[in-house]
C-alpha positions as CSV (number, residue, x, y, z in Angstrom):
1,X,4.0,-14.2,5.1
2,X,3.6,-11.8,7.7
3,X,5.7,-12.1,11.2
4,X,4.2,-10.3,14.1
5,X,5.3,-9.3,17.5
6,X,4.4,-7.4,20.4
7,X,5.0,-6.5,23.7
8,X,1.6,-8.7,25.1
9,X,3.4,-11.0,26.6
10,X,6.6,-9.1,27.1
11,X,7.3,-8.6,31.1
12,X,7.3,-4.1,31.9
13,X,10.8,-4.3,32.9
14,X,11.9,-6.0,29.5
15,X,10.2,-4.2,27.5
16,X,13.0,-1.7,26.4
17,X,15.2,-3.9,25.6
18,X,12.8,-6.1,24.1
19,X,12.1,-3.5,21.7
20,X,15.4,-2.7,21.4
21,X,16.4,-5.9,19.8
22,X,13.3,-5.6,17.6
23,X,14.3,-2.7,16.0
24,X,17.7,-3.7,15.7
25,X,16.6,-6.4,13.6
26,X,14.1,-4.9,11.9
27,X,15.7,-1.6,10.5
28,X,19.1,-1.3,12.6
29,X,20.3,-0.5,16.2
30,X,19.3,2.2,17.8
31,X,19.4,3.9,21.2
32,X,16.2,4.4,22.8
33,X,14.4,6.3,25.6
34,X,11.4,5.0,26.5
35,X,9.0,8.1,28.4
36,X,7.1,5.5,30.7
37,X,8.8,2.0,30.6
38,X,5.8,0.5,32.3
39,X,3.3,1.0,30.2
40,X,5.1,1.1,26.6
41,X,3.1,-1.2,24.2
42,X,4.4,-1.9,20.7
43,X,4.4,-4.1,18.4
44,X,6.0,-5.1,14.7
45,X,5.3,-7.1,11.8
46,X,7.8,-7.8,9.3
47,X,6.9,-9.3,5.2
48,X,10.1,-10.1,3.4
49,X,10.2,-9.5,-0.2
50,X,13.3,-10.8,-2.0
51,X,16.1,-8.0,-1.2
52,X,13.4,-5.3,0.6
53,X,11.8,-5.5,3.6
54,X,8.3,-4.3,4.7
55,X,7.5,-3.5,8.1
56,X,4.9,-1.9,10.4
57,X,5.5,-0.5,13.6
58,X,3.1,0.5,16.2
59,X,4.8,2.3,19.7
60,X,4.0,4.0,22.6
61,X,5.9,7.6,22.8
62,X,9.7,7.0,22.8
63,X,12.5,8.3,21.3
64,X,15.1,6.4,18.9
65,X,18.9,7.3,17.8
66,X,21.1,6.2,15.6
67,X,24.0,7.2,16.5
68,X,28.0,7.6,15.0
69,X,29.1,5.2,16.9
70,X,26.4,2.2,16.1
71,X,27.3,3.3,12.7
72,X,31.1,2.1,12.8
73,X,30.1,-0.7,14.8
74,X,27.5,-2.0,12.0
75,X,25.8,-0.2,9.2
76,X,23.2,-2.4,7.2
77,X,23.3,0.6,4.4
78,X,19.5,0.6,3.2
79,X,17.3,3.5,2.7
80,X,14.4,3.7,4.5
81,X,11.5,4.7,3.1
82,X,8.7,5.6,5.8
83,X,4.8,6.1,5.7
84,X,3.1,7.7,8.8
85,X,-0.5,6.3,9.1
86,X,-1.4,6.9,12.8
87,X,-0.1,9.6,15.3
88,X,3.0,11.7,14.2
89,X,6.7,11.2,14.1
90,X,9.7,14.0,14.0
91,X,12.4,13.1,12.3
92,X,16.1,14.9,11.6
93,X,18.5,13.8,9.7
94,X,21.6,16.2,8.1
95,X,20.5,19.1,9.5
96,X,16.9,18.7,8.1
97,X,14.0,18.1,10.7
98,X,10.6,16.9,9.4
99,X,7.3,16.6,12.0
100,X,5.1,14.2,10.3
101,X,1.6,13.6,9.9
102,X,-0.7,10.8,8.5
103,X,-0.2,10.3,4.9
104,X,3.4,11.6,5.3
105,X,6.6,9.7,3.9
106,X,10.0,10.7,4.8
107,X,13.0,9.1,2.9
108,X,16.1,8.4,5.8
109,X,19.3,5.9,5.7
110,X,21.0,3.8,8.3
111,X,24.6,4.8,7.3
112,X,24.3,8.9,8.4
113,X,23.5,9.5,12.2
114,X,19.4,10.6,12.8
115,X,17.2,11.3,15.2
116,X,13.4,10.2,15.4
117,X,10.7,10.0,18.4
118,X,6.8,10.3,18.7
119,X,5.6,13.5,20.0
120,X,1.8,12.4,20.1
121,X,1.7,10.5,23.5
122,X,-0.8,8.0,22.3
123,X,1.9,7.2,20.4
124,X,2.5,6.4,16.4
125,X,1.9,3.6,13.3
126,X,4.6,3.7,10.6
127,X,4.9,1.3,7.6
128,X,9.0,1.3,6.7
129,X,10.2,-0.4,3.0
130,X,14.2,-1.2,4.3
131,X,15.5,-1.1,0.8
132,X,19.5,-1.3,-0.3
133,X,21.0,1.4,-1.3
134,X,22.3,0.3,-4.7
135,X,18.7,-1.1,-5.8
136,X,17.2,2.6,-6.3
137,X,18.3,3.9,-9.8
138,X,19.2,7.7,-8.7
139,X,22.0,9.5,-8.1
140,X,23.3,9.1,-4.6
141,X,24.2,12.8,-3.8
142,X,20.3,13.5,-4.6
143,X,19.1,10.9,-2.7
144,X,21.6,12.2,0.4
145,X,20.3,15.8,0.1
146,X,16.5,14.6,0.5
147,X,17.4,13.0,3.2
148,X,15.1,13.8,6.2
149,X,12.6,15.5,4.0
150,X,8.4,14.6,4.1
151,X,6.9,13.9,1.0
152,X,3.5,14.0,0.6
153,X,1.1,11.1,-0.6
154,X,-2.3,12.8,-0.8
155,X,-2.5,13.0,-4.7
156,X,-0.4,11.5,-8.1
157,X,2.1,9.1,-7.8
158,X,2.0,9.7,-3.6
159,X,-1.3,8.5,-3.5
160,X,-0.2,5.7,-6.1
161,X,2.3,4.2,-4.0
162,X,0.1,4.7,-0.6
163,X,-2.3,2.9,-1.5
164,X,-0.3,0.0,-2.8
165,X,1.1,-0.6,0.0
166,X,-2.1,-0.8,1.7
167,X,-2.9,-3.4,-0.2
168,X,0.2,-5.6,0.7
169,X,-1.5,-5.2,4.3
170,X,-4.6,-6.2,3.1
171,X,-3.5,-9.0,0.5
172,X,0.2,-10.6,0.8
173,X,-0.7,-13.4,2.9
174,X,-2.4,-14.8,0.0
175,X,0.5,-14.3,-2.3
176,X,2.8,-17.0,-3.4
177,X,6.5,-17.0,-3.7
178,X,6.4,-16.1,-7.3
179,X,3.5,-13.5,-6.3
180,X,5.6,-12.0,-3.2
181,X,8.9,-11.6,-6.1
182,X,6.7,-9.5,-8.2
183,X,5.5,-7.4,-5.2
184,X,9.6,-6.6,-4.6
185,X,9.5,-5.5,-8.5
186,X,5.9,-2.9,-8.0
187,X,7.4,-2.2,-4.6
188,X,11.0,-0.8,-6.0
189,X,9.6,0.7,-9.1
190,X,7.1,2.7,-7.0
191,X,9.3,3.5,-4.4
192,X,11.9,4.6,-6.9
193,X,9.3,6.6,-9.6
194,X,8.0,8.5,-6.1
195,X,11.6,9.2,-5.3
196,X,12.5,10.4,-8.9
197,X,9.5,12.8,-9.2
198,X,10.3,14.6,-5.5
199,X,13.7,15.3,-6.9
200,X,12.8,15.9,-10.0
201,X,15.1,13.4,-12.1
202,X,12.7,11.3,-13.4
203,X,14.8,10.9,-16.9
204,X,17.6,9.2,-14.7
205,X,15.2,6.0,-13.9
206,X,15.4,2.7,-16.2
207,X,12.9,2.9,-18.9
208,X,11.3,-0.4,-17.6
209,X,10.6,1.0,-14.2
210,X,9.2,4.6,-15.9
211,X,6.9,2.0,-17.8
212,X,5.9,0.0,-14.6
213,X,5.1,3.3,-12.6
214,X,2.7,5.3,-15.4
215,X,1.3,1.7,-16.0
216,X,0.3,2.0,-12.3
217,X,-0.8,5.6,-12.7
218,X,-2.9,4.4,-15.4
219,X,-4.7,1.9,-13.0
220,X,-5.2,4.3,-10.0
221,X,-6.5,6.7,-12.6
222,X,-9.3,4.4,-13.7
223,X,-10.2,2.5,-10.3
224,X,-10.6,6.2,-9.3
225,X,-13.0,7.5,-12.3
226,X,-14.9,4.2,-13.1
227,X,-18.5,5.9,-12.2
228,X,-17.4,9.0,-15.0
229,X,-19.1,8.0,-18.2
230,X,-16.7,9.8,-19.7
231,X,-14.1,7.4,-19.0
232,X,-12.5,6.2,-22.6
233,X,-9.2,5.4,-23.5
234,X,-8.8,8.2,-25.1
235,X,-9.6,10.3,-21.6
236,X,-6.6,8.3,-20.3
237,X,-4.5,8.9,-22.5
238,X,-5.0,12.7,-22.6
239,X,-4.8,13.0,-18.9
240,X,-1.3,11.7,-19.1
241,X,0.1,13.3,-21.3
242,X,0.2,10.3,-24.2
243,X,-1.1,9.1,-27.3
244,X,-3.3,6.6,-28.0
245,X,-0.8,4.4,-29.6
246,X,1.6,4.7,-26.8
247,X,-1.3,3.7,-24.5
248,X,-2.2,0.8,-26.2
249,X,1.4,0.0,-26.6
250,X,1.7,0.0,-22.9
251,X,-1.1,-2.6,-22.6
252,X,0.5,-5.2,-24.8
253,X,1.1,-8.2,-23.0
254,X,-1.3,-7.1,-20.6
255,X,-3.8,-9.5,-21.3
256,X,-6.4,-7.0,-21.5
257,X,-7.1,-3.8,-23.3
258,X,-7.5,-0.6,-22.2
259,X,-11.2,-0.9,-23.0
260,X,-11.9,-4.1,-21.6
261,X,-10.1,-3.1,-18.4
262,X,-12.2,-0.3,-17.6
263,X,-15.1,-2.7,-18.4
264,X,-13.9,-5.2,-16.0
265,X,-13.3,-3.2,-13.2
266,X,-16.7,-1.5,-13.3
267,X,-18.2,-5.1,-13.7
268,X,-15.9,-6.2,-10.3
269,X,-17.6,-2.9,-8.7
270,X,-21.4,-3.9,-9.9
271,X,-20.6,-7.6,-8.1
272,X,-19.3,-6.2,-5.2
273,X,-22.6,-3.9,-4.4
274,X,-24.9,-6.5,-5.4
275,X,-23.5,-8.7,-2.7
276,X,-23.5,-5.8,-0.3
277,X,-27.1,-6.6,2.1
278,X,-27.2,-3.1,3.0
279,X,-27.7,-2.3,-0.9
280,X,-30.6,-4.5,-1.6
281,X,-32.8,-2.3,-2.1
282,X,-30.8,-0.4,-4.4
283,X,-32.6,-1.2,-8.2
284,X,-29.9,-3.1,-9.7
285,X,-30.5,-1.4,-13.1
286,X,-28.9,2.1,-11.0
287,X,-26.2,0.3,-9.8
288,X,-25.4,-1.0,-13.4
289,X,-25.9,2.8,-14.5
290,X,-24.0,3.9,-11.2
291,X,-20.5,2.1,-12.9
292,X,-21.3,2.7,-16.7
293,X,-24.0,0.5,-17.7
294,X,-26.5,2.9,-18.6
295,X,-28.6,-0.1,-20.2
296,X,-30.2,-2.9,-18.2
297,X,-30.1,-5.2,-20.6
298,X,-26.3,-4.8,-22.2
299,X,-25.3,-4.6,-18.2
300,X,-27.3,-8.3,-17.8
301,X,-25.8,-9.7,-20.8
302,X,-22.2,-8.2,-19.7
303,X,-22.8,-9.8,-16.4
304,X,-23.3,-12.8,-17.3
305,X,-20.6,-13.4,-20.0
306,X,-18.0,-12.7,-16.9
307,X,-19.7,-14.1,-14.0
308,X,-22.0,-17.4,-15.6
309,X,-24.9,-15.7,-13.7
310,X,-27.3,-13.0,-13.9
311,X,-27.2,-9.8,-11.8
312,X,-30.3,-10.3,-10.2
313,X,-29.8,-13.8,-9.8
314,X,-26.6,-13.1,-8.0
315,X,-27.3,-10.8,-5.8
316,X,-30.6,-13.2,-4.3
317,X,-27.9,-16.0,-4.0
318,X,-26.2,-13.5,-1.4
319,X,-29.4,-12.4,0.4
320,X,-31.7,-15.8,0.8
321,X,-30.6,-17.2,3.8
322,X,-29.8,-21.0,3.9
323,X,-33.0,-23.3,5.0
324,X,-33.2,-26.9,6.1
325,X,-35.4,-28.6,3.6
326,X,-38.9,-29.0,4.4
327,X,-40.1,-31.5,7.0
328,X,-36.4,-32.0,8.7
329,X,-35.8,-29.7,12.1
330,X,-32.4,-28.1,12.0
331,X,-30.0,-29.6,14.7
332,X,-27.8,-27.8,17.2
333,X,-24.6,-28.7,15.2
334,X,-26.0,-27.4,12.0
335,X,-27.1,-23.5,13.6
């Protein structure tokens, strides 16, 4: 689960070295100058997941170095992989400097001296994956050279492994222990794949994890074209670069087909507006049509087979309002 802290109840004068510590522990010391020490706010919350770490940090402008000698004194030796959502950070790192924006991810490492700070003075939000260095599968000299370097996130694999880890914010304090082990696994193999395509050595990664990251592809690809009708196995296949047999192949084990995934997911999407108040007065026949069901009647029978109910039934059991039975007030403890 998720462990936050922050600076609320942190007295001004202890704040740098509050934060200090924090980052210390959360990625690895640091030096830092804080611009106004009474009015710094941060805050961090950490989600450990097997041998990575995830963490989010939101700070007030600063400025943070690690330095040669907090190297000898202790050097963790992770990579840290780190995706601006708020504000902008500057980083530099063997002799490369990088001024990030939103959507930005640069790659940096605890064991070379770097320099990082916030130049936006209402400060910055960065999500960091703390990962060892021997658990990415590429060459260390290439990894070393892209030190420093922003990669971008706003399309492909980027915008693959962006939005997965959006959804760890959204969803890992519902995950088990097994659940949180298999998070490490999608975590690494993204983290690696994105890593592999920026430096162009893709063939150098495991054959497992290039599986793992065009099977996540795959998905983004049709979460994001469920409304196009001409969505088919066959379109997703062509779009990367595959044939139908390797795609199906890729689905074994699965426990769906290609076919019944796209179904699903549009399905998922029909629930999810007919649930939504502000789209009752959307016909539910154009919302089936809306995610691929241009005919009511297969779209109620599909309904029903996955949900036990019928769309029009379930989107009234989402707008009528609960009501005392007849003849009996309601009491204060029941409003």
């Amino acid at each position: 689960m998720w462990v936050r802290v922050a600076t609320d109840d942190v007295p001004a004068r202890e704040r740098t070295d509050w934060y200090q510590d924090v980052v210390a522990q959360t990625i690895a010391p640091h030096r830092l100058k804080i611009t106004d020490p009474a009015g710094f706010q941060a805050s961090a919350r950490v989600l450990r997941l097997g041998r990575i770490e995830l963490s989010q940090h939101v700070q007030s402008d600063h400025l943070a170095w690690r330095t040669p000698h907090l190297i000898r004194r202790g050097d963790p030796e992770d990579y840290l992989l780190g995706l601006i959502t708020h504000g902008r950070k500057a980083i530099s790192q063997r002799r490369t400097v990088s001024v990030m924006d939103p959507g930005d991810v640069v790659l940096f490492d605890t064991s070379h001296p770097y320099s990082a700070g916030s130049p936006a003075p209402r400060g910055t939000a960065v999500t960091l994956l703390r990962i060892p260095r021997g658990t990415i599968p590429l060459p260390q000299n290439r990894l070393d050279a892209a030190l420093g370097h922003r990669f971008g996130t706003r399309q492909g694999l980027g915008a693959v492994f962006r939005r997965f880890l959006t959804s760890i914010d959204a969803h890992a304090a519902e995950c088990t222990p097994l659940g949180l082990r298999v998070l490490e696994r999608t975590v690494l193999d993204l983290a690696a794949g994105l890593l592999a395509q920026e430096l162009a050595r893709w063939r150098h990664l495991p054959e497992e994890t290039r599986r793992q990251v065009l099977l996540h592809r795959i998905d983004a690809f049709i979460d994001h074209h469920l409304a196009d009708s001409r969505l088919t196995p066959q379109a997703v296949a062509a779009r990367h670069n595959i044939s139908l047999r390797t795609l199906y192949a890729l689905f074994e084990g699965r426990g769906d087909t290609v076919s019944a995934l796209i179904r699903r997911r549009r399905l998922e999407r029909c629930r999810e507006e007919l649930a939504d108040p502000s789209r009752h007065r959307h016909p539910i026949q154009a919302i089936g049509a809306q995610w691929g069901f241009p005919n009511t009647s297969s779209f109620s029978r599909a309904f029903r087979r996955a949900y036990g109910i019928t769309p029009s039934a379930y989107r009234q059991s989402h707008l009528t309002p609960a009501v005392p039975p007849a003849g009996r007030r309601q009491t204060p403890s029941e409003g």
